[in-house]
N, C-alpha and C positions, 0 to 999 in steps of 0.2 A: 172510317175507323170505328165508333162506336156503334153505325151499323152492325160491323162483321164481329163487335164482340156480344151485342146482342144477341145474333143468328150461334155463335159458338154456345152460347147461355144454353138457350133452346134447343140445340142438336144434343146438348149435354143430359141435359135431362132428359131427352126421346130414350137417350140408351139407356140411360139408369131406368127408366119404365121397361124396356124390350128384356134387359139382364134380370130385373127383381132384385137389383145390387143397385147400392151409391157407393162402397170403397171399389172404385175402378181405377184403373190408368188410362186413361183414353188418348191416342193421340191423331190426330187430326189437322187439316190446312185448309186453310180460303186462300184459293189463288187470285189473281188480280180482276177475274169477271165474276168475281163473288161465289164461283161453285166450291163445295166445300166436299172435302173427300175424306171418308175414313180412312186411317192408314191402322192402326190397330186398336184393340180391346184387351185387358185382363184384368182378373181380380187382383187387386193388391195384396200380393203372396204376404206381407208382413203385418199384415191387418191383427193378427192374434196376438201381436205383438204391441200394441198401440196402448199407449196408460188410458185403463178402468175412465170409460164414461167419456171417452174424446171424443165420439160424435156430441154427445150433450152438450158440453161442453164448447166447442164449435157451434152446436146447431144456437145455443144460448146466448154466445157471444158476439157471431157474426154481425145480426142487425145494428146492434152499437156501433161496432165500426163501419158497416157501411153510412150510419147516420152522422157520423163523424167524420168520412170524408163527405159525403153530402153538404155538410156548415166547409167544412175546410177549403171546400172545392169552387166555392160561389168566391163574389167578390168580395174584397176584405177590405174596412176602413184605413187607410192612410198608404194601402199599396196602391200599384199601376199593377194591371192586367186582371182581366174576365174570366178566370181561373186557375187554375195552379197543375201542376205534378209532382209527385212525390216518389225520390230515387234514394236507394244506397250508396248509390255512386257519386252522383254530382257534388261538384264543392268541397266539402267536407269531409268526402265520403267513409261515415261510420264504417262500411261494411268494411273497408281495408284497415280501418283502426280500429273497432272492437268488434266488428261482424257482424253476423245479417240477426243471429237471435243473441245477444250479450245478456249477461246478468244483471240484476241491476247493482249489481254497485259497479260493474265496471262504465254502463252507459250513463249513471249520473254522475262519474267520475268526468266523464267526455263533457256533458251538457255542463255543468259547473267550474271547468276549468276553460272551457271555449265556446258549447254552442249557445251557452243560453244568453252572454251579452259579448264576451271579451271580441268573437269575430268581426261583429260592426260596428267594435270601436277601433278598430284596427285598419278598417274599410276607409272610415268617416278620416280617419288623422292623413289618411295617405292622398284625399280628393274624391274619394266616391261620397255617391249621396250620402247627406246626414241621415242615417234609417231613424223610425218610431222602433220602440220596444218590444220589437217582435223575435221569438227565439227559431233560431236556424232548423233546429232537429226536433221532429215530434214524434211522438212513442203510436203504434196499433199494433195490442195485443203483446206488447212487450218488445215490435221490435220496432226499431229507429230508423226514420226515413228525412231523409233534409227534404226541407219546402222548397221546391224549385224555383216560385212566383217570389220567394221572400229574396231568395239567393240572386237573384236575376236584377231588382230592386238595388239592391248592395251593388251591384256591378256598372250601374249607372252612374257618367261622371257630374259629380254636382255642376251648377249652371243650366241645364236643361230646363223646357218646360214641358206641363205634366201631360199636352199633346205628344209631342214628342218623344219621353218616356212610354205612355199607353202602345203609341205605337211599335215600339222596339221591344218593351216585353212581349209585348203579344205575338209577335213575329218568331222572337227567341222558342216562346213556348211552345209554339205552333211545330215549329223545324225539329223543335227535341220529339212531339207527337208523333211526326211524319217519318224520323229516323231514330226510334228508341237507343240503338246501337252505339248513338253519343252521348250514352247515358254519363259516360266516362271522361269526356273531352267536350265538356259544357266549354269552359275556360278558349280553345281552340276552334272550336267546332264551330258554336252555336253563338256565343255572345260576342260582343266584343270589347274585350275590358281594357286597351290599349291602341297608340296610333302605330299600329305597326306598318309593317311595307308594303301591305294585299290589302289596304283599309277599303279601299274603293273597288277592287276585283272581286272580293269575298260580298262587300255590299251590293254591289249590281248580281252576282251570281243569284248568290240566299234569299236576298230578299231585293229583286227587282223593282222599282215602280214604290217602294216602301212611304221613301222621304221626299218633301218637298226637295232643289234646289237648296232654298233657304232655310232647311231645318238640317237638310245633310251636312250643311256647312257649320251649323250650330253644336253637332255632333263630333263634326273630327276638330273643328276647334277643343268645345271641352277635354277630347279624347287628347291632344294636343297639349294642352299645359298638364293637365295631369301628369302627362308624358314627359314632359319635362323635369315636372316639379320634382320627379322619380330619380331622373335619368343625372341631374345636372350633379357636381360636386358640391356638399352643403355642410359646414358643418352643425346646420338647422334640418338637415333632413332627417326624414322618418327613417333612410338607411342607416343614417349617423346612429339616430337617440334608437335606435332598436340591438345596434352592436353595443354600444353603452349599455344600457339595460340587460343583456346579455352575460356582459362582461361582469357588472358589477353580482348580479346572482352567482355566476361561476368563483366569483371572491369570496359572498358569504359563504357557500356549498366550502371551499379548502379547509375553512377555520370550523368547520365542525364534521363530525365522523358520520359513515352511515350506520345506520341505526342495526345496530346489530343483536343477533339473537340472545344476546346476556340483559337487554332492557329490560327485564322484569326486573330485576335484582336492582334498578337504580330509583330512588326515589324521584321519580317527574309526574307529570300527568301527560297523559298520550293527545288526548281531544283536546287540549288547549293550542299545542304542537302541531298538532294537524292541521287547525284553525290557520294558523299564524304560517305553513306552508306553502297551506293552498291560496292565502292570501299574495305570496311573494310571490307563487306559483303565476299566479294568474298577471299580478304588475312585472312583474320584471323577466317571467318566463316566455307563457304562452301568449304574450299580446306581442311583444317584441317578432316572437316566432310570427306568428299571422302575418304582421308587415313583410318579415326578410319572404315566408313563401309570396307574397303576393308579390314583393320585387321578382323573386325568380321566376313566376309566370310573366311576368314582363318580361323580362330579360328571353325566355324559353321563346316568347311570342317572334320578338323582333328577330331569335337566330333564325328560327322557322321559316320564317316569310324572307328571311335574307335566303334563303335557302330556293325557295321558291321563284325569286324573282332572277336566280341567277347569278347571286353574286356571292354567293357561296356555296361551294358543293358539298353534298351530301357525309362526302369523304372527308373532309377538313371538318364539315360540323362533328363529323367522331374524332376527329385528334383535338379537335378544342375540349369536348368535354372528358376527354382523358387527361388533359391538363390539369385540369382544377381537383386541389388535393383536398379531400375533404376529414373530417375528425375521423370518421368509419375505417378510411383506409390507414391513419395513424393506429387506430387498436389492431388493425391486424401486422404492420410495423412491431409494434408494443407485442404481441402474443408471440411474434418471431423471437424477440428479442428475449425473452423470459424461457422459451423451449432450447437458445442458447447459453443461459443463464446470463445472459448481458441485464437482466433485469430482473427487481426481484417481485417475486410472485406477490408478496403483501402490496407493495406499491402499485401493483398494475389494476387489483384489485378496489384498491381505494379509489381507481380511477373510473375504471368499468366497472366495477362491481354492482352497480346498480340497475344497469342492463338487464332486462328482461324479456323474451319474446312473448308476444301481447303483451305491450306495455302497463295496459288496465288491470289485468289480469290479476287477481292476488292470488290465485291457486299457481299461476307461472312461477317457477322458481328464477331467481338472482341468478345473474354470474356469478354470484358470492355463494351460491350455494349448489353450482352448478357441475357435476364429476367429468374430467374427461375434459375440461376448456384444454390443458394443455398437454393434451395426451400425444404420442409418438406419429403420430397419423397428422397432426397439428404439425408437429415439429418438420416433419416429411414433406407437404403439401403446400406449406406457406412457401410462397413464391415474394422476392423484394420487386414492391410496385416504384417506382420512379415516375411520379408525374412528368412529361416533358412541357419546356416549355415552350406555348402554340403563340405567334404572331400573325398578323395578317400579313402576305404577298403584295407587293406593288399594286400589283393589278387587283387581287380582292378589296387591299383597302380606297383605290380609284371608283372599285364598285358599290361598294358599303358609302361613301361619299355622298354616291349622285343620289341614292336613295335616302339617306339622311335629309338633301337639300328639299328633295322631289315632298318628303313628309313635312317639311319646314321644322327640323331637326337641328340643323346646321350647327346649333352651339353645341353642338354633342359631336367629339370627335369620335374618329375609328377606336383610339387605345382607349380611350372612357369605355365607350360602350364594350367592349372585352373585359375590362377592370370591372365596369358593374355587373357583368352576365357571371361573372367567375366568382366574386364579392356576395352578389346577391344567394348563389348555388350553394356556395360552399357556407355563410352564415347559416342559411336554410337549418343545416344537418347540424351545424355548430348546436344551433339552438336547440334542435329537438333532444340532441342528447344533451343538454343541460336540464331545461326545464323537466326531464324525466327523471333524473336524479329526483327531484322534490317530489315528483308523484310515486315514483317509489319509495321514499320512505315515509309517506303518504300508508302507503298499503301498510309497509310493516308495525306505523306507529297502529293502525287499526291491530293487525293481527295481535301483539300485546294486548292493547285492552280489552281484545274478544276475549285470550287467553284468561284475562284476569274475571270474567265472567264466565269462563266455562263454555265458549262459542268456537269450534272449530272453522278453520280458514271457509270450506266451503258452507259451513253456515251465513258466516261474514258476507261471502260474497252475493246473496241473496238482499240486502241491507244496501237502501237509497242513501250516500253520503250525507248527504242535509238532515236525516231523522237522528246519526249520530251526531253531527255536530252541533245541534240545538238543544240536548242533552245538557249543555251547559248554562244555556240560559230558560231552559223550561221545565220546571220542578213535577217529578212524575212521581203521582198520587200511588204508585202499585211497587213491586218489586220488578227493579231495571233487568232482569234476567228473563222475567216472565212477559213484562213487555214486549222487549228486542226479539225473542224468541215467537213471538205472533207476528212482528214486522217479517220474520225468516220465511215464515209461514206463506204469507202472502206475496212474499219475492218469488218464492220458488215455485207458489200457484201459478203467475203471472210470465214465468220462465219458461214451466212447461205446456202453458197453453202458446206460447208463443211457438214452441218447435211443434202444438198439432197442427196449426195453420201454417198453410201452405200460402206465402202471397207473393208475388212477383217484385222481381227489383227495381221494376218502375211503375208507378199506378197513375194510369190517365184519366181514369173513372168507376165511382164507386162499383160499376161491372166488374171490371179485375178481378176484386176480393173473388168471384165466384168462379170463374174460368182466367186460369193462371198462365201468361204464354209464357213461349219459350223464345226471351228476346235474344233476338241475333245478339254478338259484340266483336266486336272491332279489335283484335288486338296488339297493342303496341311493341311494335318490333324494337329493341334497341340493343347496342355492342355491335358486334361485326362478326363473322364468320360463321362456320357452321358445326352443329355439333351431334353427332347421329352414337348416343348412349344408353346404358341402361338407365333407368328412372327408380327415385326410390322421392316416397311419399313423405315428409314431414308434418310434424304437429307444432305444438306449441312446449310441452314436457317431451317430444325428443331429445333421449340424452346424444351428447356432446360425444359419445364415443361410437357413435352409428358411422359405417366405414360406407363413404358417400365419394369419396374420391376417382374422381373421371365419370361421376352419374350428371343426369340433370335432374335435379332436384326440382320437386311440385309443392307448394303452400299455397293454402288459400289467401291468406294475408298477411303480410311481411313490413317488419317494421325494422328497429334497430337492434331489438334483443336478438334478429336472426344473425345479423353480423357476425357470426363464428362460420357460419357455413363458408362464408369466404376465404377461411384461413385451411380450406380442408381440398383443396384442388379440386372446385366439381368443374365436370364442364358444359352446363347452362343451367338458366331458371326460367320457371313458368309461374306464374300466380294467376288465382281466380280472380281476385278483386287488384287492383292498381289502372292509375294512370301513366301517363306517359313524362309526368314529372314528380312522379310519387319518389318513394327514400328508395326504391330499390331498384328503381328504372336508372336514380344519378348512381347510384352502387356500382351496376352492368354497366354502365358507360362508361364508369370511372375505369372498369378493368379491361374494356371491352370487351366483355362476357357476353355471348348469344344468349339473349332473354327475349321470352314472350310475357308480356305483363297484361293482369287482365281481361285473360283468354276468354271468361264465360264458363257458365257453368257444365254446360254438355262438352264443348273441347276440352275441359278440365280434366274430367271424370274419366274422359277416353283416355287421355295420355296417363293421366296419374295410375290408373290402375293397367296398364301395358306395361310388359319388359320391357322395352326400350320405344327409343322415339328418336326422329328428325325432328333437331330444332334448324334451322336456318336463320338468321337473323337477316342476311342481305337480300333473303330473295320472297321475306314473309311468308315461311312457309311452315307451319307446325302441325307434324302427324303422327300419330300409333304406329310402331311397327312390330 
């Protein structure tokens, strides 16, 4: 592998000597005996177009970052494994929750509310290893990549020894080299962060010969209480105190308003509020949320592999997860009801109103400020969802049983584990739409105090959350306008050098930075049926009154502020960036909508810019037409 990206380095540079040009597109393949074949050459037609001085620029900054993953990439004091990779996807994955180049205030909005501690305390409370203080997400050149080797570490269940561990990162990290394509399905693919039903099929496949006997057995034990600790009914579990926590934020959020655009007119101060959000934000929001997602990757894991082993088909795992009602599908309930006037619009408002697509985003407009949520097209197109509700068959749950006993599960009956799969899913979303209220009015209390300094929104969003909150405790010697406005300065340096470089969505070694592939991806089928429409492209400020109805709609990243699109009859979706338990995979499930999730970025591009396209969802199959 680092052979053949050394040889692509070198062939790279032969042509840029043969052309008299470096802005090329070159593209090119090493097949599997190493021959490498040009497939084409041209000058990058939009080169004239490129911001003043971005070769410099690039040529200036490169070495840093390659010198930075060079330290990054060796071994690291208090991990396990001999070096690392660095994804958009894996984990965490920024690229679907603020994207591959973010601003910076949106991506210290992410590191400060999740990746810089709250995810591995969430890890540690549930039975994964106790982590050192290491942060999940690190910044080159502006844009955000999780540490694979840190994430991997976290996914270890405590009780191991650091044999043991060494060996199962290493393995992990090897398998994600050998198959970048999982960049997306770490969780499923590559680790194994539960004792699900394939614990011993998946381990003899992946990784043969790996573990002793006696360490194998060290492993699905730990992996085994963990499992339980999860799965059992507690009113001491981290399921319990994460729906509490949940609950109790959704209590504070009723008894006060969202922060609406007359705040200047009120005597408060915005940064002290903000402080004290992101603080609740973080206890009672987004740590809660960490746990329910890591329940629902359990839960996702064991339907999976039930699935696999035969004891439940493929067909029943989609009317199960058409069952489970989640809050998303309650607002599009809610949006019906208001276009009958069963409800009235301030109310509905007070509720979603803080919905935003890119939830980081502060240039994203509200629901609350959004034209067209409940326009005639809305009123037309919304369809009444009825969850049904799914049990197990005689014979399924005879089958669900033996595999239960086979894992030494057994205190886990059939209807718990349905109760927790449904419980865990459906909290998931509870939560993220809670905890975003806070980070939305998060953004607005900023946009205020910009206002009140003279900083427009997209100035704002150039500004590291921590440089304003520290404003309060660190007396600045200069005038606070003239300040902030040189921190804008250097956001939006750091912004747009991050859109001149070009870097790939997985980096195995500091090579990458120079020769960018084009990694395959895998993309997740989920809903049923098939849907062969026209295609229309969305953003993030698409208004609400774009007539999408019977199309399949394309985004690159999809969170909950997209949740109107379902109220407007499409019929499918694609995204570049998701996994297969991301908010918009349970979304399509929940309606069984044909969605391709996390296509990649060449099948993206293809379909997104086509009239229309075949989605398939039962037969995997997405193309241009």
């Amino acid at each position: 592998m680092i052979l053949q990206r050394c040889v692509g380095l070198s062939f790279s540079r032969r042509v840029e000597a043969l052309c008299s040009l470096d802005s090329l597109d070159i593209e090119f393949c090493i097949d599997a005996s190493g021959v490498l074949s040009l497939l084409q050459v041209r000058p990058i037609c939009t080169q004239t177009q490129w911001i003043n001085n971005t070769d410099q620029h690039v040529e200036e900054n490169i070495d840093y970052v390659v010198s930075f993953l060079s330290e990054r990439m060796a071994e690291w004091p208090n991990l396990v494994g001999k070096r690392t990779i660095l994804g958009v996807m894996p984990d965490w994955n920024p690229a679907e929750m603020i994207g591959i180049t973010p601003r910076r205030l949106a991506s210290s909005l992410y590191r400060e509310l999740i990746t810089r501690d709250v995810w591995r305390h969430a890890r540690g409370q549930m039975g994964y290893r106790q982590m050192p203080p290491e942060e999940l997400m690190v910044f080159m050149a502006g844009r955000p990549y999780i540490d694979v080797r840190v994430s991997l570490n976290s996914f270890l269940p405590q009780g191991l020894d650091r044999i043991t561990e060494s060996a199962l990162v290493n393995a992990w990290l090897e398998r994600l080299d050998s198959q970048p394509q999982l960049h997306d399905k770490v969780e499923f693919e590559v680790a194994q962060t539960a004792l699900d039903f394939c614990f011993d099929n998946h381990l003899d496949e992946r990784y043969p010969g790996l573990l002793t006997q006696a360490r194998r057995e060290e492993f699905r034990s730990a992996l085994r209480l963990l499992t339980l600790r999860c799965l059992l009914p507690d009113r001491h579990s981290t399921l319990q105190w994460a729906f509490e926590s949940i609950t109790e934020l959704r209590n504070r959020q009723s008894i006060r308003p969202l922060v609406a655009h007359n705040f200047l007119r009120q005597e408060r101060k915005p940064i002290p509020q903000m402080i004290l959000l992101s603080e609740e934000c973080r206890q009672l929001g987004t740590l809660p949320f960490s746990i329910l997602a890591r329940h629902a990757f359990i839960a996702e894991a064991l339907l999976r592999t039930a699935v696999k082993r035969g004891a439940l088909s493929a067909t029943r795992l989609t009317a199960f997860r058409k069952s489970v009602k989640t809050i998303s599908s309650q607002m599009s309930h809610d949006i019906l009801d208001v276009c009958r006037n069963d409800m009235d619009k301030d109310v509905f408002l007070q509720r979603y109103g803080h919905l935003r697509p890119s939830s980081y985003d502060i240039l994203s407009p509200r629901y609350m400020e959004r034209k067209g949520l409940f326009s005639e097209s809305a009123a037309i197109s919304i369809t009444e969802h009825a969850a049904q509700d799914f049990f197990f068959t005689a014979e399924e749950r005879n089958a669900v049983e033996t595999l239960l006993r086979e894992a030494g599960l057994e205190a886990i009956s059939t209807d718990r584990l349905l109760e927790y799969a449904r419980t865990s899913i459906a909290g998931r979303e509870l939560a993220k739409f809670v905890f975003t209220r806070n980070l939305s009015d998060i953004l607005e209390l900023l946009a205020a105090w910009g206002d009140r300094l003279g900083f427009e929104r997209e100035e704002l969003s150039h500004l590291d959350i921590r440089d304003v909150m520290e404003w309060t405790t660190h007396a600045l010697l200069r005038n606070a306008h003239d300040y902030f406005q040189e921190l804008v300065a250097e956001g939006r340096e750091l912004f747009d050098l991050g859109r001149s470089i070009k870097l790939g969505y997985l980096i195995r070694s500091p090579r990458d930075v120079f020769v960018v592939p084009q990694h395959r991806s895998a993309p997740n089928f989920v809903g049923h049926d098939k849907a062969e429409a026209p295609v229309t492209r969305l953003y993030a400020d698409s208004p609400c009154t774009q007539d999408i109805h019977g199309h399949v709609v394309c985004v690159e990243n999809a969170d909950p502020g997209f949740d109107w699109v379902f109220t407007r009859g499409i019929a499918g979706l694609v995204t570049l960036f998701g996994g297969v338990n991301s908010h918009m995979a349970i979304r399509c499930a929940e309606y069984g909508l044909p969605a391709a999730i996390g296509v990649g970025e060449r099948l993206f591009e293809i379909v997104a810019n086509a009239q229309r396209c075949l989605l398939n969802a039962d037969a995997c199959v997405l193309q241009a037409l």
